[in-house]
C-alpha positions as CSV (number, residue, x, y, z in Angstrom):
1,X,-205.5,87.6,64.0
2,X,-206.1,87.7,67.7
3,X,-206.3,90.8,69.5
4,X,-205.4,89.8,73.8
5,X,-206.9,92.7,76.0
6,X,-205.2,93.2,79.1
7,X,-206.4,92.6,82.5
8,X,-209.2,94.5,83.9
9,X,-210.1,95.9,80.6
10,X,-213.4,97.4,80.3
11,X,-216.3,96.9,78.2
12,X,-215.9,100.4,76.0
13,X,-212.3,99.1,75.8
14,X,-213.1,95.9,74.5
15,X,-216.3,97.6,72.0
16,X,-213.9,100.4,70.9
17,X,-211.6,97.4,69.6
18,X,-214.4,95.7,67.9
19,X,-215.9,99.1,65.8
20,X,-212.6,99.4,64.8
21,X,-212.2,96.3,63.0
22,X,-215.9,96.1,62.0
23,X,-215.1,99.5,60.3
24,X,-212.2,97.7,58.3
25,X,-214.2,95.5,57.4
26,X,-213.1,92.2,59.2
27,X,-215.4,89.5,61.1
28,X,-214.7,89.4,65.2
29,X,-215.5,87.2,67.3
30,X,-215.4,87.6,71.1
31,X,-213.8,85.1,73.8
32,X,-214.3,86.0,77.3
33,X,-212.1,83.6,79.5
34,X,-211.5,83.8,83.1
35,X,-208.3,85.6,83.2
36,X,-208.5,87.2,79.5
37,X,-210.6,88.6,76.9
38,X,-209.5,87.6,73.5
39,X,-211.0,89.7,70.3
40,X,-210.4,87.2,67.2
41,X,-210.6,89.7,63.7
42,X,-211.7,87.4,60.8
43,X,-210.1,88.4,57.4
44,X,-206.8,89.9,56.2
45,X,-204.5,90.2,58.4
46,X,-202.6,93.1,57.2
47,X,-205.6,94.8,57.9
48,X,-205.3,94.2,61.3
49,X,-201.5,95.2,61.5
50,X,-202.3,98.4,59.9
51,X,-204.5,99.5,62.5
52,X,-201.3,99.3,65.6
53,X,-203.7,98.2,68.0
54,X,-200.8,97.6,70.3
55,X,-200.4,101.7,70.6
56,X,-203.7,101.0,72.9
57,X,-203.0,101.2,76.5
58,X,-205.6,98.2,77.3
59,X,-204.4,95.8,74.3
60,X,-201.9,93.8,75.7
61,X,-200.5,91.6,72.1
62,X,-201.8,91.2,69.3
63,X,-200.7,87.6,67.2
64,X,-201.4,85.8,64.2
65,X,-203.6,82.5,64.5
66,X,-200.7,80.2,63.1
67,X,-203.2,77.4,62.0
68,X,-205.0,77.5,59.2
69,X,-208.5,76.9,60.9
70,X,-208.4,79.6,62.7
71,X,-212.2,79.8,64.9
72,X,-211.5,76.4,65.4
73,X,-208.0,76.5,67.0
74,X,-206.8,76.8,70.9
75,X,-205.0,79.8,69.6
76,X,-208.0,81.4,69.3
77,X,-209.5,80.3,72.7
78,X,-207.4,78.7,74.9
79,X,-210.5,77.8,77.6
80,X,-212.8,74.8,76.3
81,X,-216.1,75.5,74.4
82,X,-218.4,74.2,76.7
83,X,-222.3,73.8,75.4
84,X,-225.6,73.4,77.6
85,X,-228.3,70.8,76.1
86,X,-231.5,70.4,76.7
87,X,-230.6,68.6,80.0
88,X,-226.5,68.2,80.3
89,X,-223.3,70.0,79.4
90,X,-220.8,69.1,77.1
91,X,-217.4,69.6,77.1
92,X,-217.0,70.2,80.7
93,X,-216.2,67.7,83.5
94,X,-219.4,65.2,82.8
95,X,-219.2,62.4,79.9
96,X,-221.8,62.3,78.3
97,X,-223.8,59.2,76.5
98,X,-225.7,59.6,73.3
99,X,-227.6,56.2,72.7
100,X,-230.0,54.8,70.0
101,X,-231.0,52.9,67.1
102,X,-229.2,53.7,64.0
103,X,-232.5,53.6,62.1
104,X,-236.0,54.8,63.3
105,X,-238.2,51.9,63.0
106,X,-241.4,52.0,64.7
107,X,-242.5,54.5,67.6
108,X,-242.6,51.1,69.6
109,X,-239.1,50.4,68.6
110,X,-237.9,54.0,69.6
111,X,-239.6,54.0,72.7
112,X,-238.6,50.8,74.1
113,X,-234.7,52.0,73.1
114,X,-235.1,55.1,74.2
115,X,-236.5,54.5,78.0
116,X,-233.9,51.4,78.2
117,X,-230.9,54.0,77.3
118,X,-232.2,56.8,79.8
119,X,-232.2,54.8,82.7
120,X,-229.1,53.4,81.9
121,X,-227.7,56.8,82.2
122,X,-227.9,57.8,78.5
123,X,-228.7,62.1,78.4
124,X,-229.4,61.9,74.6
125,X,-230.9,59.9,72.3
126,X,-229.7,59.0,68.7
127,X,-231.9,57.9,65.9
128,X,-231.6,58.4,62.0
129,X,-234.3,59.4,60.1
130,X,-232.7,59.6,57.0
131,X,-230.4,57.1,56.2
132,X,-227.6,57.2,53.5
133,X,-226.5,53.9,52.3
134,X,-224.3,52.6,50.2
135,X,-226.8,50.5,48.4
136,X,-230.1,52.2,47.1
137,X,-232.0,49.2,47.9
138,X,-231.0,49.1,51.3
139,X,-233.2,50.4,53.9
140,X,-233.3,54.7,53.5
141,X,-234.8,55.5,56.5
142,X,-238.6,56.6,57.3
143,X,-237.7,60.5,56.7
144,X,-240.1,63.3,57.8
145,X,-242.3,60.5,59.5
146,X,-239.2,59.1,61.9
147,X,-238.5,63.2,63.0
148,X,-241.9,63.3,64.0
149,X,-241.5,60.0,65.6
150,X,-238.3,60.9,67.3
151,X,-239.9,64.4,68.5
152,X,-243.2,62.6,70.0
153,X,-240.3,60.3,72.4
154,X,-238.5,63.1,73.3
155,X,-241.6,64.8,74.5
156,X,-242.3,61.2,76.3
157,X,-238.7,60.8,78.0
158,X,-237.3,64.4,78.0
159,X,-234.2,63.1,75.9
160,X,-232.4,65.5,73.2
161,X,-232.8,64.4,70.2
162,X,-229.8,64.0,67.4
163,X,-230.3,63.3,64.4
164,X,-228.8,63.4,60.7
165,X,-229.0,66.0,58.0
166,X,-228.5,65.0,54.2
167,X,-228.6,68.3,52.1
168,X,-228.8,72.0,52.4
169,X,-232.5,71.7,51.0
170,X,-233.8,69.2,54.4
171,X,-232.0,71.6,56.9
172,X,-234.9,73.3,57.9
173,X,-236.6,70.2,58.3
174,X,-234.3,68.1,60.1
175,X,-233.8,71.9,62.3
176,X,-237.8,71.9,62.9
177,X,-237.6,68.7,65.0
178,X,-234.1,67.9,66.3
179,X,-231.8,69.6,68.9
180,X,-228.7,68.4,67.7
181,X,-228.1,68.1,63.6
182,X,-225.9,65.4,63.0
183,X,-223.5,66.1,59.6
184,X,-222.5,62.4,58.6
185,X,-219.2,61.2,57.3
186,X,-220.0,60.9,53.7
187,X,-221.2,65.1,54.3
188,X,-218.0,66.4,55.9
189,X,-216.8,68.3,53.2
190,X,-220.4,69.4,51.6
191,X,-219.3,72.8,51.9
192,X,-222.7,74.0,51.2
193,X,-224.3,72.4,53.6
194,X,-221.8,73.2,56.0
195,X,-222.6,76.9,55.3
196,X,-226.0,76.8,55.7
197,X,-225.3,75.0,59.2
198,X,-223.5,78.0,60.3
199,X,-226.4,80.0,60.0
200,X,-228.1,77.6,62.5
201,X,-228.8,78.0,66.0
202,X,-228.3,74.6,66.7
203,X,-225.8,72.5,68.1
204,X,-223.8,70.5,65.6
205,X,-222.6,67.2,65.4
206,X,-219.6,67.2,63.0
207,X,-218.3,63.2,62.2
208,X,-214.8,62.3,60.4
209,X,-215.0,61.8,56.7
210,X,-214.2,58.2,55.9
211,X,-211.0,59.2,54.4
212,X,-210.3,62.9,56.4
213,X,-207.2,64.2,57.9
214,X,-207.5,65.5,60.8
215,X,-206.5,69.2,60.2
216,X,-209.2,68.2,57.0
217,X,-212.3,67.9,59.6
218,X,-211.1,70.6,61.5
219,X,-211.5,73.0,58.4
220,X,-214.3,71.3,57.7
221,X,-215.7,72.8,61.4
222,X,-214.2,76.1,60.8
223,X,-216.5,76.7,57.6
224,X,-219.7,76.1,60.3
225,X,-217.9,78.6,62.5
226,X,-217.2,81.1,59.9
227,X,-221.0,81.3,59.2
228,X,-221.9,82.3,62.8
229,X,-222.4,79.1,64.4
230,X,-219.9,78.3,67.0
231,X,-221.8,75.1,69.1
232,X,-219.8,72.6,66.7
233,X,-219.4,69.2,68.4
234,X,-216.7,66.5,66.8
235,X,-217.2,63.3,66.8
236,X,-214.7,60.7,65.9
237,X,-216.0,57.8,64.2
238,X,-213.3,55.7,62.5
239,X,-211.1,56.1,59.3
240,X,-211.0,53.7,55.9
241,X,-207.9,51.8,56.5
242,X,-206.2,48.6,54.8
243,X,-207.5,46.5,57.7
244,X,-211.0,44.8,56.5
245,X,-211.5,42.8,59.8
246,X,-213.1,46.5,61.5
247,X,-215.9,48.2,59.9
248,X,-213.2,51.0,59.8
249,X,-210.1,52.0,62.0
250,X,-211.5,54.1,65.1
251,X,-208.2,56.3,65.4
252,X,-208.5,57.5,69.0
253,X,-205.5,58.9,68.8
254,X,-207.3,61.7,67.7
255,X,-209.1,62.3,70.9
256,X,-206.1,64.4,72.5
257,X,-204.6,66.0,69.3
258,X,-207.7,67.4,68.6
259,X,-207.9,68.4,71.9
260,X,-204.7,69.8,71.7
261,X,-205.2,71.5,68.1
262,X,-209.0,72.8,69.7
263,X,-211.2,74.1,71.9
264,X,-214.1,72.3,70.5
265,X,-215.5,68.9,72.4
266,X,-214.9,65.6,70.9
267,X,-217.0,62.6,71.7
268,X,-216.4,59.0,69.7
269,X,-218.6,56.6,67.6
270,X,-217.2,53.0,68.4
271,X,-220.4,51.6,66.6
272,X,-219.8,52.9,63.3
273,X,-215.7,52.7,64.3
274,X,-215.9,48.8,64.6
275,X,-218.7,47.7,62.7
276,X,-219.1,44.7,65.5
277,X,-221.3,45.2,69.2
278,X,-218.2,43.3,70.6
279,X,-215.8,45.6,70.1
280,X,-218.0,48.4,71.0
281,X,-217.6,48.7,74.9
282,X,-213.5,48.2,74.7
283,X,-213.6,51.5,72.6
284,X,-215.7,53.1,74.4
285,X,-213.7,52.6,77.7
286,X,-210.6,53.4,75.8
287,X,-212.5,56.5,74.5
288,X,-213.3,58.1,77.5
289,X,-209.5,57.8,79.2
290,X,-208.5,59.0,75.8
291,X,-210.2,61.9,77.3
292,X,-213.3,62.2,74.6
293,X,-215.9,64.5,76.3
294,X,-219.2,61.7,75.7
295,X,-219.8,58.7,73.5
296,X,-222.4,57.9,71.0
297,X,-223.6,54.3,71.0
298,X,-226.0,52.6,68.9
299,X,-228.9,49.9,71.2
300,X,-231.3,48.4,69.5
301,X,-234.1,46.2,71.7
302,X,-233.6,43.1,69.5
303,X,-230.3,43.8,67.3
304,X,-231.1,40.8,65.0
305,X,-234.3,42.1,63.8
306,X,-233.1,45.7,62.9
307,X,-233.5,47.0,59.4
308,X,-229.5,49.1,59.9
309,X,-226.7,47.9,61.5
310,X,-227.4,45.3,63.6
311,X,-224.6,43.9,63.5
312,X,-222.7,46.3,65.9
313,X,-225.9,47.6,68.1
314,X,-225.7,46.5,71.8
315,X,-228.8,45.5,74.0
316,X,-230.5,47.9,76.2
317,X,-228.7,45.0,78.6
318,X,-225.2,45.0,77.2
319,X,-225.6,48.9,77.1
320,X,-226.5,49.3,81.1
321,X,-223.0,47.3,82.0
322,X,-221.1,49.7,79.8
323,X,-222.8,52.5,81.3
324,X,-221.4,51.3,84.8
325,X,-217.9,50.7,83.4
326,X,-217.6,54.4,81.7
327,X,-218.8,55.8,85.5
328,X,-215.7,54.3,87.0
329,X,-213.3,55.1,84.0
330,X,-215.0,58.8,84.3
331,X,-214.5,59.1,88.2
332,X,-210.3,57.6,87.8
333,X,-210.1,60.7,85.2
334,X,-211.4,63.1,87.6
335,X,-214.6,63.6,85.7
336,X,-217.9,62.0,86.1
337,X,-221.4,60.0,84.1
338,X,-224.5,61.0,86.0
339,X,-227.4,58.4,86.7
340,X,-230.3,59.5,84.6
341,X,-232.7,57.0,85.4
């Protein structure tokens, strides 16, 4: 349930609200907008009803949260979650790039991929250190030593890092040395690792299961919310489909009716979404004037000698032009892509 406090309510107002439903029992969660203050109560809702908080003079309505994610929904906050990094916001009027390998390699590899991507514009950097594959004797990543390696070029170029998390047991791990923890496809429905996310304080990175619905990844974000963690970031990155020619189907149709359905920011992973660097800049134009808040690109230096996914990384070259093309689809939206540099 949602509990809407009227205009010009005060804050004993607005904390006499909250120890009530505390008292009952229920979760709350506060939303502070610009015109309204919204008190979300997190449990059953005929507790709430039985309370008449309407008799109160300052509470204006009080409403169900029709969706079945309910932290998660536009019901609950109707302005846009808006989160600062290290050195950017997201979700507000600037598009933001996250660029990188898809594997950590070498600290010469990262470096050179990293400075490339930052003075293309890029305002965070991407690199897995763990690497889940489909084949065990594919290439699994360098672990603990590529999260130290990805810390030491932060430290070098000032660029966030984000990086994946596997299981609830490497959480603290991943935590100790990235600024964004990435939850990968293949993880979106781990519901214990989701859990222990939500007792974060970090910024997450939420991608589409291979197979999800869309109202099935937006659950999928409430359970991180639920836990106390409300920085959830969504990132489209392409469905399984009939069609074999694409890695995967990027549906960026998406884009706006998760917009629609949420306050939470969405970016897009063309890389993973295609499966082929040619494709990658089309999406990623289409992605921002579908309206996605950023876009997360994988660069390699030399794409035909990488030990992961080659095969759709662009060149610190090829990346540069597409960062000049998203600038002018960014300004025709009404939005803007800084120059890093």
């Amino acid at each position: 349930m949602i509990i809407v406090m009227g205009p010009g309510v005060r804050e004993e107002e607005i904390q006499l609200v909250v120890d009530k439903l505390k008292k009952a029992g229920l979760g709350v969660h506060l939303s502070v907008g610009q015109f309204r203050t919204i008190v979300g109560a997190i449990g059953e809702e005929k507790a709430v009803r039985e309370m008449s908080l309407e008799a109160l003079p300052f509470v204006e309505k009080v409403l169900p949260v029709t969706q079945p994610f309910k932290l998660v929904s536009r019901e609950f906050k109707d302005d846009n979650s808006v989160f600062q990094l290290t050195n950017c916001v997201l979700g507000g009027e600037e598009v933001i790039l996250m660029a990188g390998p898809c594997a950590v390699e070498s600290e010469e590899q990262l470096l050179e991929t990293a400075l490339s991507v930052r003075a293309a514009g890029a305002q965070v950097l991407r690199g897995g250190a763990f690497k889940p594959r489909t084949s065990p004797y594919s290439f699994q990543g360098l672990e603990e030593e590529g999260l130290k390696l990805l810390a030491r070029v932060r430290d070098k170029t000032g660029l966030p890092v984000v990086t994946e998390v596997m299981d609830q047991h490497t959480v603290g791990l991943v935590a100790e040395y990235a600024d964004i923890v990435q939850i990968g496809a293949r993880n979106m429905q781990n519901f214990y690792l989701l859990r222990e996310l939500g007792r974060l304080d970090k910024p997450i990175l939420l991608k589409r299961g291979l197979s999800a619905t869309v109202e099935e990844w937006l659950m999928a974000a409430e359970y991180i919310m639920s836990g106390g963690n409300h920085r959830v970031i969504l990132c489209e990155r392409g469905i399984r489909t009939f069609e074999t020619y694409t890695r995967n189907t990027l549906d960026l149709s998406s884009v706006p009716v998760v917009k629609h359905l949420s306050h939470l920011p969405v970016i897009v992973d063309p890389s993973h979404g295609t499966g082929n660097w040619r494709w990658v800049p089309a999406m990623s134009r289409a992605a921002v004037a579908a309206g996605a808040d950023g876009v997360m690109v994988e660069v390699h230096p030399r794409p035909q000698e990488a030990l992961c996914d080659g095969a759709q990384s662009l060149t610190p070259e090829n990346f540069a032009g597409l960062a000049e093309e998203l600038r002018k689809i960014a300004v025709a939206g009404g939005r803007f892509l800084r120059r890093v540099g």
